[in-house]
N, C-alpha and C positions, 0 to 999 in steps of 0.2 A: 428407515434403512437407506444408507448411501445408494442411489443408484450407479448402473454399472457405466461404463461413457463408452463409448462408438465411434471409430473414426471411419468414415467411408472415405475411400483412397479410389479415384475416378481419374482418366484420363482418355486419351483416344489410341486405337489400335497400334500396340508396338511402342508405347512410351517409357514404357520401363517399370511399370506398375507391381509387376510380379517379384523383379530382381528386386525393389525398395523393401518390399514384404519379406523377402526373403532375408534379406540383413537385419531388419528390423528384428525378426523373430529370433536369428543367431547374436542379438544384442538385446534382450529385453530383460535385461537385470533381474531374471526370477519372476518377472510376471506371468501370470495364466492368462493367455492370450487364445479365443476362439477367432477363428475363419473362418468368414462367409462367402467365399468364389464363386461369382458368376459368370459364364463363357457364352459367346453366343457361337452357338453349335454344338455339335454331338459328343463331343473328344475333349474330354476335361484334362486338359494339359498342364492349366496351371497349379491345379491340386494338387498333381503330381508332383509337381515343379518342389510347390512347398513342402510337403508329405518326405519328402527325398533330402531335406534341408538337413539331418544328422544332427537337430539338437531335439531336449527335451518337450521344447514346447513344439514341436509340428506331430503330437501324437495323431494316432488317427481319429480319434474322437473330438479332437479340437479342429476338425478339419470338414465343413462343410459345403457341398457343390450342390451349386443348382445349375445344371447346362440344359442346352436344346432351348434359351426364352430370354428374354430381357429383363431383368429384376425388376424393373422400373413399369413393366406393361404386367408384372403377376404379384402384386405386392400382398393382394388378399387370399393367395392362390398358397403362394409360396413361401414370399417373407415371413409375414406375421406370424404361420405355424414353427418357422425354424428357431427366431426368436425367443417362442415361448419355449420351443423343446432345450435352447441353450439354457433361458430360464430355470428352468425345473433343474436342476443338474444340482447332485448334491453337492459336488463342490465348486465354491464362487467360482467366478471370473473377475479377473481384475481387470479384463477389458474385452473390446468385440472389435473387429478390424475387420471390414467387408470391402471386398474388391469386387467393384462393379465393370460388367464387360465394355470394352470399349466404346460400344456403339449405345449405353444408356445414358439418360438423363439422369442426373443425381437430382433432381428437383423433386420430383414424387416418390423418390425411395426416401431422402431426408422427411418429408412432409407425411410419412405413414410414421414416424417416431412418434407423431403426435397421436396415435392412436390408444386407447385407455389401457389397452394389455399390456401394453408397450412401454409408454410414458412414464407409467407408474416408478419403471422400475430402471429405465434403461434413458440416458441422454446424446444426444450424439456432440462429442468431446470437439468435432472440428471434421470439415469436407479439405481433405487434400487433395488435389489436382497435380498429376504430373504431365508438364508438359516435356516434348522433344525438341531440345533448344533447335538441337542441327535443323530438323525438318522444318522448324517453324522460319529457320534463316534460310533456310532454303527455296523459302515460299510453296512448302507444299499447299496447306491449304488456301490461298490465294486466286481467283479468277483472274482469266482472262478477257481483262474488260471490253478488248475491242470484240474479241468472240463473243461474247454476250450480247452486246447492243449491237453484234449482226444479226444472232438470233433473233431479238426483239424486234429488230425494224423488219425483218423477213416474214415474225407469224406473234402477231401479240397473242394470240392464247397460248404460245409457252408455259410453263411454269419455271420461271429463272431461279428457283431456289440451290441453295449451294447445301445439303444436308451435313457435306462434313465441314464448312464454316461454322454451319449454325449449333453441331455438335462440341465444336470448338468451344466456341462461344459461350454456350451454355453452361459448358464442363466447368470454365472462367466464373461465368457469372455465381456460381454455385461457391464456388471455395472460403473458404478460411486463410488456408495456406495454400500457395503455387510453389509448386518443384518443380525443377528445370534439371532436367535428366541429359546427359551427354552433353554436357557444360566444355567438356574437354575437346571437342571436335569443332569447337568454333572459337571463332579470336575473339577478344576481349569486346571489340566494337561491335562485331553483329550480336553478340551478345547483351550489350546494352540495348541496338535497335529490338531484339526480342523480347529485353523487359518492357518497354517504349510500347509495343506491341500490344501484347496481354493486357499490360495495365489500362489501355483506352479501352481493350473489350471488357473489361470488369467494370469499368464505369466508377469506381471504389476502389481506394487505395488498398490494396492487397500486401502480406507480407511475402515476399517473394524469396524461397532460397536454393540453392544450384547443389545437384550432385554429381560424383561420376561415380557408375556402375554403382548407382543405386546407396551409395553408403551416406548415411545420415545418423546423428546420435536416435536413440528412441528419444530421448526427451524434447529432443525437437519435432518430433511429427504426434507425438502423445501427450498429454497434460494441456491440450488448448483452452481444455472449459468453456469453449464457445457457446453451447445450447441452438446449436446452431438451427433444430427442430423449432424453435420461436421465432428466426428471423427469415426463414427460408421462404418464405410469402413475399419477400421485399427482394426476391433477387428471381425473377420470374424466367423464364425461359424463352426461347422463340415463338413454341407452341403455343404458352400460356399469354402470351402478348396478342397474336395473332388469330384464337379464338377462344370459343368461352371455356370457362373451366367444365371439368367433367369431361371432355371430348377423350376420347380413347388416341393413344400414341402409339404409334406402329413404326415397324420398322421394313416397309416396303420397297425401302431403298437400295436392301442392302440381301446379300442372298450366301449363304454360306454352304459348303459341302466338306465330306471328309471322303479323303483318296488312301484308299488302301494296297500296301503292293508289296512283293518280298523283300527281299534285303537288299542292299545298295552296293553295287558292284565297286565303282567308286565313288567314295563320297567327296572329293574333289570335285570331280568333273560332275557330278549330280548338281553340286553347291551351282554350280559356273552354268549351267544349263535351265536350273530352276529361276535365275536371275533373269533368264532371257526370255522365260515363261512367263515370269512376275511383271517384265516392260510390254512385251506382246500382247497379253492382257488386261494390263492395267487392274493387275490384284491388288489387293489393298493390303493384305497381310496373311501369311502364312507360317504354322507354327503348328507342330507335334516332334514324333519320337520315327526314329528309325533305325532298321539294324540294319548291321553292315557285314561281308562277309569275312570271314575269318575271324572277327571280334566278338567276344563275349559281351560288352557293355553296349546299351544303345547310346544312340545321337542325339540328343536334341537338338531341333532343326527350329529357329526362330528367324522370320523376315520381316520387314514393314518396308515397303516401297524395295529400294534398290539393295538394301541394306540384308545382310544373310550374317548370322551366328550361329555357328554350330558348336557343342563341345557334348564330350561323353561324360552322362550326369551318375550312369551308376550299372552296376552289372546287372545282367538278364535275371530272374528269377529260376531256379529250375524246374522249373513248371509253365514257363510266360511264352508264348507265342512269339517266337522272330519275324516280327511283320514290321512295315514299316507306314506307320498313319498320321497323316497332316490335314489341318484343317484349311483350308481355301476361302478366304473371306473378301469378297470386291463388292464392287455398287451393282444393283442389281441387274440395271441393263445393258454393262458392260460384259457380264461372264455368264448368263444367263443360258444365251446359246452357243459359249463358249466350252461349259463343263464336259461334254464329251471328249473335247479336242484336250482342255487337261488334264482329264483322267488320262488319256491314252500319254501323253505326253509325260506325263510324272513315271508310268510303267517302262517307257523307253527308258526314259532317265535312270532310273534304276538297274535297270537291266544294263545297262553302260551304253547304250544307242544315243547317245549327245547327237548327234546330226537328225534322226528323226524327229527330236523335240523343237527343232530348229526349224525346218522345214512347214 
């Protein structure tokens, strides 16, 4: 029996991973396409996201979330039963497309493919990675080297690790295909220095190709036939470079919460005050749904760094609670002892109090 093929689609927080999925699926010339979404934290947004997509293939039963955990640390937990339950399904799949959350490594989620339930029957077709052109020219992930080798000359037992380099890094070292998400926000040159960029952290000539707003043929991100579950030993990860195999992978670095609050007096000025919450703190990204007053449809609220998109994705259910819930994700000991101060600050915001969130 043909087995079925797999593309895990991997990037880092806010690259655009959702929006590709979501064209992909409103372009899949009749294929049966299941979803494996995983979110780190409580508030499955993206599900939604795709669930709300208005074609045939985002049924709900083609639409699977694992939230609250990193795919990549519960593979025998989670994965492999989900797998089998797509498996069993009486009718085919012509393909599996899993979206891993920002902050996982595709290296041990690729490398459970090889496992006998699994393998038999399922290959993974090709690891796409999307990256943020603008961010990456913007030098978001990038140190500052004289600050570091302050650090160091100050207290050598440091730990100088960069985790969102290294999640970079990794996400690179893992692929098949590299996407370059928001091509359009940057000029043709920083652009090249971006490819310039990536391609040293792949180590491996990579196929490299650019979208805006996520639109790509299917046939370009499906039919890779890479196998790529056979060669994923040869593109190791930080971790696995840095100790032995088997060591458990955590994500201690990184701390997530979900703020719940009413409806959004303005969503203007909400937009404009959350941005200033996001620099104050140094969020890393934040993204759910929210209602607004006077309006029947919610908001989706999408940010990463400085960056905020809002648009209203679909009307209320009449049944559905007009609340408004975002998920808050930074490094960990940046927002740690900050979460009190942005819960209260998100409810001002809401409430239209912009100068309290400020303050």
């Amino acid at each position: 029996m043909r087995k079925i093929p797999a593309t895990v689609i991997t990037g880092f927080l806010g690259a655009g991973k959702t929006t590709l999925i979501r064209n992909l699926l409103q372009n899949a010339d009749g294929r049966r396409i299941a979803l494996v979404i995983n979110e780190f934290g409580d508030l499955g947004v993206d599900g939604d996201i795709l669930r709300g997509c208005g074609v045939e293939t985002c049924r709900e039963e083609d639409v699977v979330e694992l939230t609250n955990g990193c795919i990549c640390c519960t593979v025998a937990d989670d994965f492999i039963p989900t797998m089998e339950k797509l498996l069993e399904r009486a009718d085919r799949l012509d393909h599996i497309v899993i979206e891993t959350s920002g902050l996982a490594l595709p290296q041990p989620l690729v490398a459970a493919f090889n496992w006998p339930e699994v393998k038999a029957r399922v290959t993974v077709d090709g690891v796409v990675t999307v990256i943020d052109a603008a961010a990456v020219a913007a030098g978001r992930f990038a140190d500052d080297e004289a600050k570091v080798q302050a650090q160091r000359e100050a207290d050598e037992s440091l730990d100088h690790d960069n985790p969102l380099e290294e999640l970079f890094e990794d996400q690179i070292r893992a692929a098949d295909l590299l996407v370059l998400s928001k091509a359009d926000l940057v000029s043709v040159e920083a652009l090249e220095g971006v490819k310039a960029e990536i391609q040293n952290a792949a180590s491996r000539k990579l196929a490299i190709v650019t979208a805006e707003q996520g639109k790509l043929p299917a046939d370009v991100l499906l039919g890779l036939a890479a196998g790529t579950e056979d060669h994923i030993h040869e593109r190791r990860s930080h971790h696995e470079m840095e100790h032995e195999a088997g060591h458990e992978h955590d994500h201690d670095d990184f701390e997530s919460f979900v703020v719940e609050t009413g409806p959004l007096a303005s969503p203007d000025a909400f937009m404009a005050g959350l941005k200033a919450l996001i620099a104050e703190h140094d969020i890393l990204r934040v993204k759910g749904f929210a209602a607004v007053e006077g309006k029947g449809a919610r908001l989706l609220i999408q940010a990463v760094g400085q960056r905020i998109d809002g648009y209203y994705d679909r009307p209320f259910a009449a049944n559905e609670a007009r609340v408004t819930r975002l998920v808050v994700i930074g490094l960990h000991d940046a927002i740690e002892e900050s979460e009190a101060a942005i819960r209260e600050a998100v409810a001002q915001l809401a409430a239209g109090h912009v100068q309290a969130a400020a303050e």
